[in-house]
C-alpha positions as CSV (number, residue, x, y, z in Angstrom):
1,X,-16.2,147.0,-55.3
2,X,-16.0,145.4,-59.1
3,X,-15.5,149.2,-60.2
4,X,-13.1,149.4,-57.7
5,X,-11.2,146.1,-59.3
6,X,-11.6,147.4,-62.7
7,X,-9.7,150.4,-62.1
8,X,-7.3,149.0,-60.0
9,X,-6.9,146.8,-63.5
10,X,-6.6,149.0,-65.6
11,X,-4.5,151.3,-64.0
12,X,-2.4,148.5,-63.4
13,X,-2.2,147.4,-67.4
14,X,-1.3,151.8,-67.8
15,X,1.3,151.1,-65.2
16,X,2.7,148.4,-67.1
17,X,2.8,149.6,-70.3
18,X,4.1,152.8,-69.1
19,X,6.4,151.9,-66.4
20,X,7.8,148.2,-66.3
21,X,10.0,149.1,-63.3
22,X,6.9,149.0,-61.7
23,X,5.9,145.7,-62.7
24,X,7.9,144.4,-59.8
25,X,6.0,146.2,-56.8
26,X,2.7,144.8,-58.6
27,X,4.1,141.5,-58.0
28,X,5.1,142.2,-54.3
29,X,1.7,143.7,-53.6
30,X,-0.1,140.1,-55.1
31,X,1.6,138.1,-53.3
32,X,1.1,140.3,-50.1
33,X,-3.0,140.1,-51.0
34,X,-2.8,136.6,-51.1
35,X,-1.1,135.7,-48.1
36,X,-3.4,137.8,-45.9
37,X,-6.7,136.5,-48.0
38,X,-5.1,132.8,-47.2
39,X,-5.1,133.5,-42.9
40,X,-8.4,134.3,-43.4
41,X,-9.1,138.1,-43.6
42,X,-11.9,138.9,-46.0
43,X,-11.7,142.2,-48.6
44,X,-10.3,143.2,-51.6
45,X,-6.7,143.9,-51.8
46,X,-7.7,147.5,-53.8
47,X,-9.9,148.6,-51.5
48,X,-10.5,150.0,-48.3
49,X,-10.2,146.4,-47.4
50,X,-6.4,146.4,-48.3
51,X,-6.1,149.2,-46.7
52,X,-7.3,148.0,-43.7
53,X,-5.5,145.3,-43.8
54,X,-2.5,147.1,-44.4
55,X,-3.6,148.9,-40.9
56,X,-3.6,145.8,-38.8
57,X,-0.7,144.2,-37.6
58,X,0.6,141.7,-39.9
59,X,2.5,138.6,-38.8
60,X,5.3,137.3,-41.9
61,X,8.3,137.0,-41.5
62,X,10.4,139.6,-41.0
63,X,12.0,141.6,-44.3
64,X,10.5,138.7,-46.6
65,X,9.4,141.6,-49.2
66,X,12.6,143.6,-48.9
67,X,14.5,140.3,-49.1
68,X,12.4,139.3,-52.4
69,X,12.8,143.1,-53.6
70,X,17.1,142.4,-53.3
71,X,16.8,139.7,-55.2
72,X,15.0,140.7,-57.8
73,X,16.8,143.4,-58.5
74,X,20.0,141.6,-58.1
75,X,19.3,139.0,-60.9
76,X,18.5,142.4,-62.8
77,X,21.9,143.5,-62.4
78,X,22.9,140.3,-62.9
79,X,21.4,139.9,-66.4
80,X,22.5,143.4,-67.4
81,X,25.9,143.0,-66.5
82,X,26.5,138.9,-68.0
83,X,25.0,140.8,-71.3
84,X,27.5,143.4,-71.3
85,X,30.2,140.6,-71.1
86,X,29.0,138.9,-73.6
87,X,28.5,141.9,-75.8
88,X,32.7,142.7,-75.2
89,X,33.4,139.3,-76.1
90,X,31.5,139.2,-79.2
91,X,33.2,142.7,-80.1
92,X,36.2,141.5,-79.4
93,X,36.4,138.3,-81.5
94,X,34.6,140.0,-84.3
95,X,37.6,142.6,-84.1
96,X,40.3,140.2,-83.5
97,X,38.9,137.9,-86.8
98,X,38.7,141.4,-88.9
99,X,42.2,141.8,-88.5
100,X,43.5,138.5,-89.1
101,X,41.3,138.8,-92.4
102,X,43.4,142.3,-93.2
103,X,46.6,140.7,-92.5
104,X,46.0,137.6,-95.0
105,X,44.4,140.0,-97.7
106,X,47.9,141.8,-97.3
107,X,49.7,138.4,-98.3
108,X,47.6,137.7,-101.0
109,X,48.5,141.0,-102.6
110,X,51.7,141.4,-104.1
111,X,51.6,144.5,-104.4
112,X,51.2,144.8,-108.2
113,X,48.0,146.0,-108.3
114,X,47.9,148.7,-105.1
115,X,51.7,149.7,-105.9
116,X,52.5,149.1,-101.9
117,X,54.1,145.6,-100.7
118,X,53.1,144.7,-97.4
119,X,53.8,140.9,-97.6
120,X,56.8,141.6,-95.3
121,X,54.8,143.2,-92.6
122,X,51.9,140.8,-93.0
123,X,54.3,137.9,-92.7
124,X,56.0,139.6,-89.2
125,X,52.2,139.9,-87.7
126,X,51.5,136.6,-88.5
127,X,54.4,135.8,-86.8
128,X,53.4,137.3,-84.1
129,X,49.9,136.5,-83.8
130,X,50.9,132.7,-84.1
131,X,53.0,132.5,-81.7
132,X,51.0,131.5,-78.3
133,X,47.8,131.7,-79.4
134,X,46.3,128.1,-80.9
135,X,43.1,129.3,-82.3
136,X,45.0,132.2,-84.4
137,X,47.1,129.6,-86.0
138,X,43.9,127.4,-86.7
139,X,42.0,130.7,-87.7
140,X,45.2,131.8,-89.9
141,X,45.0,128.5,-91.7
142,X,41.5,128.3,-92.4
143,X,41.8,131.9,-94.0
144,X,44.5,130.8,-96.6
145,X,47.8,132.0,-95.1
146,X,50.1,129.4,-95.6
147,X,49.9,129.0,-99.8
148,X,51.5,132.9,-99.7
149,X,53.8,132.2,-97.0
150,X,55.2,129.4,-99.3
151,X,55.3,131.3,-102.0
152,X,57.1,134.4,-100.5
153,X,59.9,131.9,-100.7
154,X,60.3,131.8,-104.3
155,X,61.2,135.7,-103.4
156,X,64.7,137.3,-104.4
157,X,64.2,139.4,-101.0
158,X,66.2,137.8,-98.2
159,X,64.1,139.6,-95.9
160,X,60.4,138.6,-97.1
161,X,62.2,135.0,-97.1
162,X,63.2,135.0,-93.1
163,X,59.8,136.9,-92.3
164,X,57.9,133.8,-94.0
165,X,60.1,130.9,-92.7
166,X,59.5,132.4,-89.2
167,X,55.7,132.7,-89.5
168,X,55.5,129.1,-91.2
169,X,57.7,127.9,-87.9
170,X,54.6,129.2,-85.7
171,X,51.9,127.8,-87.6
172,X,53.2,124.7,-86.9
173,X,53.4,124.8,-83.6
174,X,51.3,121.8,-81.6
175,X,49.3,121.9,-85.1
176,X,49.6,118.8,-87.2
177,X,46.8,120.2,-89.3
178,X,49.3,122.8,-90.4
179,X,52.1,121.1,-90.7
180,X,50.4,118.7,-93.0
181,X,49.6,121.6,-94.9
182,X,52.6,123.8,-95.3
183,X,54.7,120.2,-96.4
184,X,51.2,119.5,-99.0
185,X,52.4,123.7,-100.3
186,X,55.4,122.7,-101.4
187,X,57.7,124.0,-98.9
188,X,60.1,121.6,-98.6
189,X,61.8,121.8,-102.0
190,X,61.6,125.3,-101.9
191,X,63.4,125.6,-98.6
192,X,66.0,122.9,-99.9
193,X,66.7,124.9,-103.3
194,X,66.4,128.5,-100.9
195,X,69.5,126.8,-99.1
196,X,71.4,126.1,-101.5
197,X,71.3,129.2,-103.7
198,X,71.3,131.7,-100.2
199,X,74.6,131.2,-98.3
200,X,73.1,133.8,-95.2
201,X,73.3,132.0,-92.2
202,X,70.0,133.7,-90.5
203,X,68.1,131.7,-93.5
204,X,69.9,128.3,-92.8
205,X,69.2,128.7,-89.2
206,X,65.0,129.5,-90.2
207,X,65.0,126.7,-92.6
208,X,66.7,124.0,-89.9
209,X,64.2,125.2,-87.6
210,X,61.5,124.4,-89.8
211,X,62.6,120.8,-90.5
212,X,62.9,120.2,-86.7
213,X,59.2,121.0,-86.6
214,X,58.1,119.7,-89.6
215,X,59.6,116.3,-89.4
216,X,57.7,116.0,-85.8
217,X,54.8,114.7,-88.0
218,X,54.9,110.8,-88.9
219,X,53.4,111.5,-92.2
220,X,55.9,113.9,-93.1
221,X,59.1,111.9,-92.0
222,X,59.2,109.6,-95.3
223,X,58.4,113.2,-97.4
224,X,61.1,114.8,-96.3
225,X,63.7,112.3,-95.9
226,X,63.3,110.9,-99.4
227,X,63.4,115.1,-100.3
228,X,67.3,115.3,-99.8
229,X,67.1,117.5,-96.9
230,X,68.9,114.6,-94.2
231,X,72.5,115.7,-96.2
232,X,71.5,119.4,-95.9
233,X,71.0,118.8,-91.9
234,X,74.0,116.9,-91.5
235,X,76.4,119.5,-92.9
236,X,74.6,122.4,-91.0
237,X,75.5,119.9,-87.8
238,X,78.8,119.5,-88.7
239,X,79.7,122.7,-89.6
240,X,81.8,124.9,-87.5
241,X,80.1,128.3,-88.9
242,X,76.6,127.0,-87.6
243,X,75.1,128.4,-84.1
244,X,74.7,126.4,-80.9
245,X,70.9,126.4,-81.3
246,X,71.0,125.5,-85.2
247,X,73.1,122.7,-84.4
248,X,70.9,121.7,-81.7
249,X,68.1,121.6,-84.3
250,X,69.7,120.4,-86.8
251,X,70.9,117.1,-84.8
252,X,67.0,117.1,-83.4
253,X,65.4,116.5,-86.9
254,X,68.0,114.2,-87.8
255,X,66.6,112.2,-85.0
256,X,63.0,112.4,-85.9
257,X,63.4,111.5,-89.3
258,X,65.9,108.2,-88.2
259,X,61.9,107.3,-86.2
260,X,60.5,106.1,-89.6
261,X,62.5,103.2,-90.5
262,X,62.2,104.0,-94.3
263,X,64.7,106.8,-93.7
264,X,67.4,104.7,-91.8
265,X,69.6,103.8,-95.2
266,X,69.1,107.2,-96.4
267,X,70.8,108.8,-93.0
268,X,73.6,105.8,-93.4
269,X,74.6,106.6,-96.8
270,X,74.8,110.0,-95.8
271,X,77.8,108.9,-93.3
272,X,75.9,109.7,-90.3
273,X,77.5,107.1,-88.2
274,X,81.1,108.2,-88.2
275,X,80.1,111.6,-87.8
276,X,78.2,110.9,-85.5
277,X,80.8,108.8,-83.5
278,X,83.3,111.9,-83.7
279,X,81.0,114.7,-81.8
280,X,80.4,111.8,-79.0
281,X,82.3,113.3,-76.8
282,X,81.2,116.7,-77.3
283,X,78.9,116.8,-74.0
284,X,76.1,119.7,-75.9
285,X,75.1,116.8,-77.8
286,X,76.5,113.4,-77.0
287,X,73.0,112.0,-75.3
288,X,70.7,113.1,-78.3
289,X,73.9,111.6,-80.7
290,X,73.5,108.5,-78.5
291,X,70.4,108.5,-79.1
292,X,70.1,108.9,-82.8
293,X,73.1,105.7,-83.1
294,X,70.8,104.1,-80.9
295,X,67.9,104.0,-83.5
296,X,70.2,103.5,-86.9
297,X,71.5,100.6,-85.2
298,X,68.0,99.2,-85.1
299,X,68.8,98.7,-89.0
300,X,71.2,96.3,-90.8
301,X,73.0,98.8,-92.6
302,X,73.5,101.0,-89.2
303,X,74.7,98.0,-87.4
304,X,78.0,97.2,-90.3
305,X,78.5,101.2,-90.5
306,X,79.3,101.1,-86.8
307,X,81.5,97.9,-87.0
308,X,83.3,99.7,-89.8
309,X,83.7,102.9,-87.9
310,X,87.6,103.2,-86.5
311,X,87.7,103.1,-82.6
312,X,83.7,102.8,-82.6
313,X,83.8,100.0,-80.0
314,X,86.8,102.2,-77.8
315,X,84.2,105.3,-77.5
316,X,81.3,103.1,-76.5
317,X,83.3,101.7,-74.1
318,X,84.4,105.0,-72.8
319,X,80.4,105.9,-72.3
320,X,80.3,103.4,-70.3
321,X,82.2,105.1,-67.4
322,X,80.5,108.9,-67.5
323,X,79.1,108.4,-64.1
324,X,78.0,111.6,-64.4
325,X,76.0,111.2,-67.4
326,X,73.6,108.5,-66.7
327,X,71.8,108.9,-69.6
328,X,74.9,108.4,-71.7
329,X,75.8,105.2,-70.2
330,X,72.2,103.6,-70.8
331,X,72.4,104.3,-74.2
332,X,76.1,103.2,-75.1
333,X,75.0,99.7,-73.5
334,X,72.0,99.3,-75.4
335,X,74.0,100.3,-78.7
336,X,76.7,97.9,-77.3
337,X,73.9,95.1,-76.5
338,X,72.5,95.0,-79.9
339,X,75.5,94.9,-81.6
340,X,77.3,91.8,-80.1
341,X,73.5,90.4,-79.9
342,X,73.8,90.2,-84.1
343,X,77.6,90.0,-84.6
344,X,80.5,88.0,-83.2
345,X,83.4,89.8,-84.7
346,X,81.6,92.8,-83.1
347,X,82.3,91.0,-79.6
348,X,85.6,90.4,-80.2
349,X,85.9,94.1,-81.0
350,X,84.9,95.3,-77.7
351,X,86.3,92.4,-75.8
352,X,89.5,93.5,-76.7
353,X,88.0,97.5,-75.9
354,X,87.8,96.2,-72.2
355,X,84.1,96.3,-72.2
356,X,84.1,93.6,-69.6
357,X,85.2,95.6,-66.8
358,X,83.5,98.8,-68.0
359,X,80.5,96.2,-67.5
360,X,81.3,94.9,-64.2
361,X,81.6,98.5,-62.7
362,X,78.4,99.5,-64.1
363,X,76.2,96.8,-62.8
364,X,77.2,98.1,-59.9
365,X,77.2,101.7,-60.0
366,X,74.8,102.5,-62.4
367,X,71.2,103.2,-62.7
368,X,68.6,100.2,-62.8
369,X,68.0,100.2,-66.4
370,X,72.2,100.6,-66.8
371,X,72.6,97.5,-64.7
372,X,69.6,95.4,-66.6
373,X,71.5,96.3,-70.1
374,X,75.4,95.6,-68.6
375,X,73.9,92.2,-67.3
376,X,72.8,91.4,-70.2
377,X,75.7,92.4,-72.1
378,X,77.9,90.8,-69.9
379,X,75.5,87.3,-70.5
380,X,76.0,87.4,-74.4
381,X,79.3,87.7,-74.0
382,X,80.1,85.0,-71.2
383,X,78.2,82.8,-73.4
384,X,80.2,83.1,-76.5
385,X,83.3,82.9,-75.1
386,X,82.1,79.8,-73.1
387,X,81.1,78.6,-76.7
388,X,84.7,79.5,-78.4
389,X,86.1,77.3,-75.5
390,X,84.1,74.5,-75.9
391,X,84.7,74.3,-79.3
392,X,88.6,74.4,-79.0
393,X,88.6,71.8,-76.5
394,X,86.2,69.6,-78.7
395,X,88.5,69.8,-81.8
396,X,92.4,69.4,-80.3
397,X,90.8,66.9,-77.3
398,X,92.5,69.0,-74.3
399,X,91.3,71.5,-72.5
400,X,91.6,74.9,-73.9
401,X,91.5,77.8,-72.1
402,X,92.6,81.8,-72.6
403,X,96.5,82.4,-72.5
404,X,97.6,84.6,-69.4
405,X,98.7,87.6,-70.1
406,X,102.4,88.3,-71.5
407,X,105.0,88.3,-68.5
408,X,102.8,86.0,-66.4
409,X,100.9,86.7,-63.1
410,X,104.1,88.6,-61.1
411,X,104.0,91.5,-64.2
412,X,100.3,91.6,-64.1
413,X,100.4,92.1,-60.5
414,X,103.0,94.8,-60.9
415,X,101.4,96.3,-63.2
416,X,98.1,96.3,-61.0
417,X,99.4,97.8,-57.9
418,X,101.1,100.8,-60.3
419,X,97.9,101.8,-61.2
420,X,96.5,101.8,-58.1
421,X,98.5,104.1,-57.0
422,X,96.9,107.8,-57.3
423,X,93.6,106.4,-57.2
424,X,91.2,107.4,-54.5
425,X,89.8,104.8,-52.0
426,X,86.1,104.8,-53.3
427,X,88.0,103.9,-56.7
428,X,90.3,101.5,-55.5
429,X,87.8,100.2,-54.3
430,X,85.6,99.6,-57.5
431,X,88.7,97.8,-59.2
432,X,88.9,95.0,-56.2
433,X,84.8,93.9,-56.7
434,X,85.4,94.3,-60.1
435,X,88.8,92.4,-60.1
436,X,86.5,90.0,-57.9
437,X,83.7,89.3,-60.1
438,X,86.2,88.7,-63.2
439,X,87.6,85.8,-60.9
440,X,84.0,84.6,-60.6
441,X,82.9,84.7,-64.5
442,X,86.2,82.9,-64.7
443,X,85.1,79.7,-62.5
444,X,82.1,79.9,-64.2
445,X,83.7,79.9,-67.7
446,X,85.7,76.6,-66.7
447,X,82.7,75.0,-64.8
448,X,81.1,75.5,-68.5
449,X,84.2,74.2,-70.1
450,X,83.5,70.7,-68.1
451,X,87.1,71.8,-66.7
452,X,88.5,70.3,-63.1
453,X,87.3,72.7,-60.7
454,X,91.2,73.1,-59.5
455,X,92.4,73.7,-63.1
456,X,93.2,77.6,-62.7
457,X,95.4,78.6,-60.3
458,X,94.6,81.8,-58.1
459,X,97.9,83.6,-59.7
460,X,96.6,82.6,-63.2
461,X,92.9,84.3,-63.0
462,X,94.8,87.2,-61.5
463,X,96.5,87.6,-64.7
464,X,93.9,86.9,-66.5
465,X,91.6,89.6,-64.9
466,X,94.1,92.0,-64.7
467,X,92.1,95.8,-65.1
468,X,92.0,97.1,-68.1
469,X,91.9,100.9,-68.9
470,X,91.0,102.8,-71.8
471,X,91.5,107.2,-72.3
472,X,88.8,109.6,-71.8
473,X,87.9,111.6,-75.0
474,X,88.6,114.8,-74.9
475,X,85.0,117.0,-73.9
């Protein structure tokens, strides 16, 4: 029996060393052995005791060896096959990092010393391989890409200098690291003196681009505003030669640099505001123009630029009624809100622009945040011409109140039902609440005036609150 076991060991080591598939069935055979030597059978599982036992009806349950055989074999497969995967993966990063290395060492030659120039097609790959993958541009970067890309544009080649604005525009995309970077090369100055000695518009339109995303970084906002790039964006926005998209971008970085407020005086000395104001009603661009007044009239210098501007207040006041341009409307009564916030002359201005009923009708109509701003608007300006009236009153020792309108309440009246006419009944019927609530700021002015309550006639706040119209820009 031992000489028995010691064959059956060492045939099992030969089989082992020999034959590892086997190793398996070795295991299955052990763990047989032992489950029949645990119920209480007596022999040697390599004898003729195993084989007895292997004669003798065996009760486990049924296909647990071929079950445990399956399994094995399919965590084999398993492991083979997750190795394979990972091998392809590694071979194809190591193969995709080989060739971003060959397309740098193409831009760092210049083809001096191999006689062939391939900075051009290196530029276009890098381009390409930029565009929507992340961890090329973060890969191209770490390799050294962008200090050649910059320098391509101190080129004469028109050509090598659109290849290399393009692939610079992709490196920065949603990477601040590389924005950082290409700003830290020196591109800026050398797209603002590319610009100015290449009149093609296919470079104007590359270098505009590259601003827009460039001056998405904070840090780079005071860099390249103080570069004297803002008056190079403003006349490729208000030129007539310049695309729909360039203009778009153009307007777009304008904006993002008027974010830092270190930039603001720079982009009103420039005359941004009155250009501004004249492309308003231009409808491609009007809310992001709105939006950039919006932000220079955060500053003092923005704020007296706009109440120098000709017709500023008229325009804003027009705004107001684009009920089909919501966003439009809440921004021309926030630039109206701030302004007769800091200025009275400024109220005057758009009293006198029929901001009142433009008011009215949007607290009514318009969206919540339009009807918070109007309110407020219309508050600031209750209370300064409650104010004016008081004062008037203090000094002379009468009452005071506004004159009627020339030709008294009969003209006014005429005059109101003539423009009524032609309008349609959802109009018409806008004008009466808003004729209404004029009545009603009205009392409320004279309450405040410490006025007799039956002071104004009916036929005199008619007059008085006569509608107002002002002429659509044209789109």
């Amino acid at each position: 029996m031992a000489k028995c076991a010691r064959l059956d060991a060492a045939s099992f080591r030969l089989w082992l060393a020999f034959f590892p598939s086997l190793l398996r069935r070795r295991l299955l055979q052990a763990v047989a052995c032992g489950a029949y030597l645990h119920r209480g059978r007596r022999g040697s599982c390599g004898g003729a005791g195993f084989n007895a036992a292997k004669q003798q009806p065996r009760r486990t349950r049924p296909g647990g060896s071929e079950r445990l055989v399956e399994l094995l074999r399919a965590e084999s497969s398993d492991d083979s096959g997750s190795d394979e995967a990972s091998d392809d993966e590694t071979r194809r990063k190591v193969e995709s990092f080989e060739e971003l290395q060959r397309v740098v060492s193409w831009l760092q030659l210049d083809g001096h010393s191999t006689g062939e120039d391939r900075r051009e097609e290196a530029a276009a790959e890098v381009r390409r391989l930029a565009k929507d993958d992340p961890g090329a541009r973060e890969t191209l970067a770490m390799l050294g890409v962008i200090p050649p890309l910059v320098g391509m544009l101190d080129s004469d080649d028109p050509d090598l200098h659109i290849a290399a604005l393009y692939a610079l525009l992709n490196l920065g995309i949603g990477n601040e690291l590389n924005k950082a970077a290409v700003v830290k090369a020196g591109a800026v100055h050398k797209m603002l003196n590319l610009i100015e000695s290449d009149s093609s518009a296919l470079v104007s339109e590359a270098i505009v681009a590259n601003f827009l995303g460039l001056s998405a970084l904070d840090s780079n906002k005071p860099i390249i505003g103080a570069s004297g790039a803002i008056p190079i964006l403003l006349s490729a926005f208000r030129s007539p030669d310049t695309s729909p998209t360039a203009r778009q971008d153009a307007v777009r970085a304008l904006f993002n640099l008027s974010i830092a407020s270190v930039n603001l005086p720079l982009l009103v000395d420039a005359g941004l505001v009155p250009a501004l104001l004249e492309v308003v009603g231009d409808m491609a661009v009007s809310e992001r123009v709105l939006a950039l007044l919006s932000n220079l009239v955060a500053a003092g210098e923005g704020r007296r630029a706009l109440s120098r501007s000709a017709d500023a207040f008229a325009i804003l006041v027009d705004v107001l009624g684009w009920s089909d341009a919501i966003a439009c409307q809440e921004k021309a009564a926030y630039i109206l809100m701030v302004m007769a916030h800091k200025c009275h002359a400024d109220r005057a201005a758009m009293l006198e622009a029929g901001v009142v009923s433009a008011l009215l009708e949007l607290t009514l109509l318009g969206t919540p945040l339009a009807q918070k701003r109007a309110s407020r608007l219309l508050e600031i300006l209750t209370m300064d011409k409650g104010k004016r009236v008081s004062e008037n009153g203090g000094r002379s020792g009468v009452p005071a109140v506004s004159a009627p309108l020339c030709g008294g309440a009969s003209e006014a009246s005429r005059a109101e039902a003539e423009a009524k006419e032609g309008m349609s009944e959802e109009r018409r019927a806008v004008v009466e609440l808003v004729q209404q609530s004029l009545q009603t700021n009205m009392l409320r002015i004279v309450r405040r005036a410490n006025l007799p309550q039956d002071f104004a006639p009916s036929e005199r706040l008619q007059a008085l609150t006569a509608p107002s119209t002002t002429k659509s820009l044209p789109f």
